[in-house]
N, C-alpha and C positions, 0 to 999 in steps of 0.2 A: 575622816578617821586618821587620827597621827598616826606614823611609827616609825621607827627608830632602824636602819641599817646601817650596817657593817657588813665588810667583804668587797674589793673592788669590783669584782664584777657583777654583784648586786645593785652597789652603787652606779658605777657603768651603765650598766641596762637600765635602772630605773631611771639617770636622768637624760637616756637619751630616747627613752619613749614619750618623754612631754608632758607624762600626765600627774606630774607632781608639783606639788609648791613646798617652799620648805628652806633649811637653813645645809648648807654644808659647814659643820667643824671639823678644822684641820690642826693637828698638833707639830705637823712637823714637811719637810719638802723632800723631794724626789719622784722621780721619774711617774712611777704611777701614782702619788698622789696630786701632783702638777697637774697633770691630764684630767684627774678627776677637776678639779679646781677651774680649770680652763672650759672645760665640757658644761660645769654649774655656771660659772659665770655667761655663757652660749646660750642656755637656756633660761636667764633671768633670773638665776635660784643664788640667793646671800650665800656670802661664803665668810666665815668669822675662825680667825685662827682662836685655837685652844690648847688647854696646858695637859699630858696623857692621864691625868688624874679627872680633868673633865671630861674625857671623850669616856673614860671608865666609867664616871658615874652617869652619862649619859644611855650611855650600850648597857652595863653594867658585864662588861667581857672584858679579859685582859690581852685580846687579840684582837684590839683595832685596830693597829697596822695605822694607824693617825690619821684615818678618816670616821667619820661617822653623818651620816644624811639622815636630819627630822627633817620628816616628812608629810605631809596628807595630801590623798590621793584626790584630783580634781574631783567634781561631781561629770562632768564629762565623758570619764569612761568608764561610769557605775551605767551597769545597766538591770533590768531586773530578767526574770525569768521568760516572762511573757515576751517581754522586747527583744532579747535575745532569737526567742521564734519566731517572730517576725520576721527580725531583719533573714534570718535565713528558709524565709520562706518557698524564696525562687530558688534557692540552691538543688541542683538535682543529687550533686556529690555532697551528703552532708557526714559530719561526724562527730557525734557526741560522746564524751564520757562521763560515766556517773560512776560516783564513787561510793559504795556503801561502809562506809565505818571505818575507814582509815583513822587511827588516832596519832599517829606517829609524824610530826611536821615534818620529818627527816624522811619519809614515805612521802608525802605528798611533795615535798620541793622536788624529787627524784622526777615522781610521776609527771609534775609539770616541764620539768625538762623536757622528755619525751614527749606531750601534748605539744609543746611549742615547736619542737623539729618534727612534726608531723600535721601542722598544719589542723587540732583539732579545732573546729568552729566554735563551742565552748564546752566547760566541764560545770559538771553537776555537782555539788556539794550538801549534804545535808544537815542544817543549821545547827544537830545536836550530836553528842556522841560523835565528832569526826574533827580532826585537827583542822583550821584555818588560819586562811594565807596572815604568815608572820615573819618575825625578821628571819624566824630559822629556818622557814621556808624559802624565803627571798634569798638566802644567802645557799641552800643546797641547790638550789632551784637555778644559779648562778644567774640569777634577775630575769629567769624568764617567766617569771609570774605576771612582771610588770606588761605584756604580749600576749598571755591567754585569758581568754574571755574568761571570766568564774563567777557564778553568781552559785547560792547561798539557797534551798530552798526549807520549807518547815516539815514537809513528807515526802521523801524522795519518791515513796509507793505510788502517790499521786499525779509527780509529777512525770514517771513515766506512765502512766494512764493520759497524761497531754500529750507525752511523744507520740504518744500510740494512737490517738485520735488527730495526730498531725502527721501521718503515715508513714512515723518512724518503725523500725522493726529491730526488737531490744535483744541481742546477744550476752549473755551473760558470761565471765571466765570462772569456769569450774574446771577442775583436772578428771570429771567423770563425761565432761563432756566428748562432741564428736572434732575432731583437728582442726582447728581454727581456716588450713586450706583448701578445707572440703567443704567450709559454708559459705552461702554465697552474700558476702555481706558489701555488696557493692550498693548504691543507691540511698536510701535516708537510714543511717544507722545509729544505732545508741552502742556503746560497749559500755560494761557494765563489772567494773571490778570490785570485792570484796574484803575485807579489814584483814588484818595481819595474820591472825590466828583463828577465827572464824570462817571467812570464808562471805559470801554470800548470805544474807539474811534468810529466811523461810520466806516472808512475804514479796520478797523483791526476788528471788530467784522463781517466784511462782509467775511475777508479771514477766521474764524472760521468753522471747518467740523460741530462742532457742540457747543450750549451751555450750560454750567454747572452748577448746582443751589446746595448751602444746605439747607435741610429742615431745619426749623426754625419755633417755636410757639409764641415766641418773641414779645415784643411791640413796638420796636423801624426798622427803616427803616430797617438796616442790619449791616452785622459783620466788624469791621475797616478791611483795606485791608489786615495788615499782619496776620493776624487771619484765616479769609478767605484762602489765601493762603496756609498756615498751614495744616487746615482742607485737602482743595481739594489734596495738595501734598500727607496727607496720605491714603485717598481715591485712589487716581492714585500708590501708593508705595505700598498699599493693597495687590491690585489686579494683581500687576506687580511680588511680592513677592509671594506670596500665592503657 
């Protein structure tokens, strides 16, 4: 799959995870575009100077700072859903998230931040109706997309019926739920966050064991989702770490 980043520490992150091939254009020198330069050529990835009008019509953004990375990602660290379970099958500490209907890339680069500094084993995405990893993720995300496992599924309802027959036990974040540090979500967990303004689906907050709330004194409805998120991940990372 090509695509196209901007942002240095998109760039950064993606070529120093290994998992890309691809072209780095640079329109101009300094300090951190050098570095970017020096890091592609480290990692075997072309580097071709360009003129700002190219790297515009490559990005199609007028804040490319004079880098821009086309890219596709190896087949190496595609994995599928199935494979995923596997590999963490011995895992006793597991931690999954599933995301139901996030449309906003600008949400989801956020939420992957926070999966990546909590060490989620991988995130659950459903192939329709929900934003997928892109450069505006990569670049909110500040390349930590390039580090968390994500795979793509076609029913997410489903595929937490696999969690659940692989002795996961699915938390959902609702604000009617009971406080995130009163359940015991230590052992094979799924978290389970819901879209911007929605909330939790009907049918995916029915397959939830249980749901999850943070306390809050607050004046406003409640916390954007990648926040939320955030929080619950290190409430479940807590507990799982401790």
């Amino acid at each position: 799959m090509q695509s196209i980043l901007t942002g240095f520490h998109a760039i950064s992150e993606r070529l120093a995870s290994g998992s890309v091939t691809g072209t780095l254009h640079v329109s101009r020198t300094g300090s951190r575009v050098d570095e970017l330069v020096e890091l592609a050529k480290k990692r075997g990835i072309e580097v071709r100077t360009a003129t700002d009008s190219r790297l515009r019509r490559l990005s199609g953004r007028d804040d490319h700072r004079g880098a821009v990375l086309e890219c596709s990602e190896t087949a190496l660290v595609e994995e599928t859903f199935e494979q995923c379970l596997k590999r963490l099958a011995d895992h006793p500490q597991t931690l999954v998230l599933a995301i139901d209907g996030v449309t906003d890339p600008h949400n989801l680069g956020a939420i992957l931040r926070s999966a990546d500094q909590f060490a989620v084993d991988v995130v659950v995405l459903p192939a329709r109706r929900s934003a997928q990893d892109n450069e505006t993720v990569a670049r909110t995300s500040a390349g930590a997309d390039a580090y968390v496992p994500l795979v793509s599924v076609p029913n997410l309802v489903r595929a937490l019926d696999t969690l659940k027959e692989g002795g996961y036990w699915i938390f959902g974040a609702d604000s009617s739920g009971t406080t995130a540090a009163k359940v015991d979500m230590r052992g094979r967990s799924v978290l389970v966050v819901g879209s911007e303004g929605q909330g939790l689906g009907r049918l995916v907050r029915e397959h939830c064991d249980a749901l999850v709330a943070i306390p809050t004194k607050g004046h406003i409805d409640s916390f954007n989702v990648s926040v939320a998120a955030g929080i619950l991940l290190y409430e479940a990372r807590r507990q799982q770490w401790m």
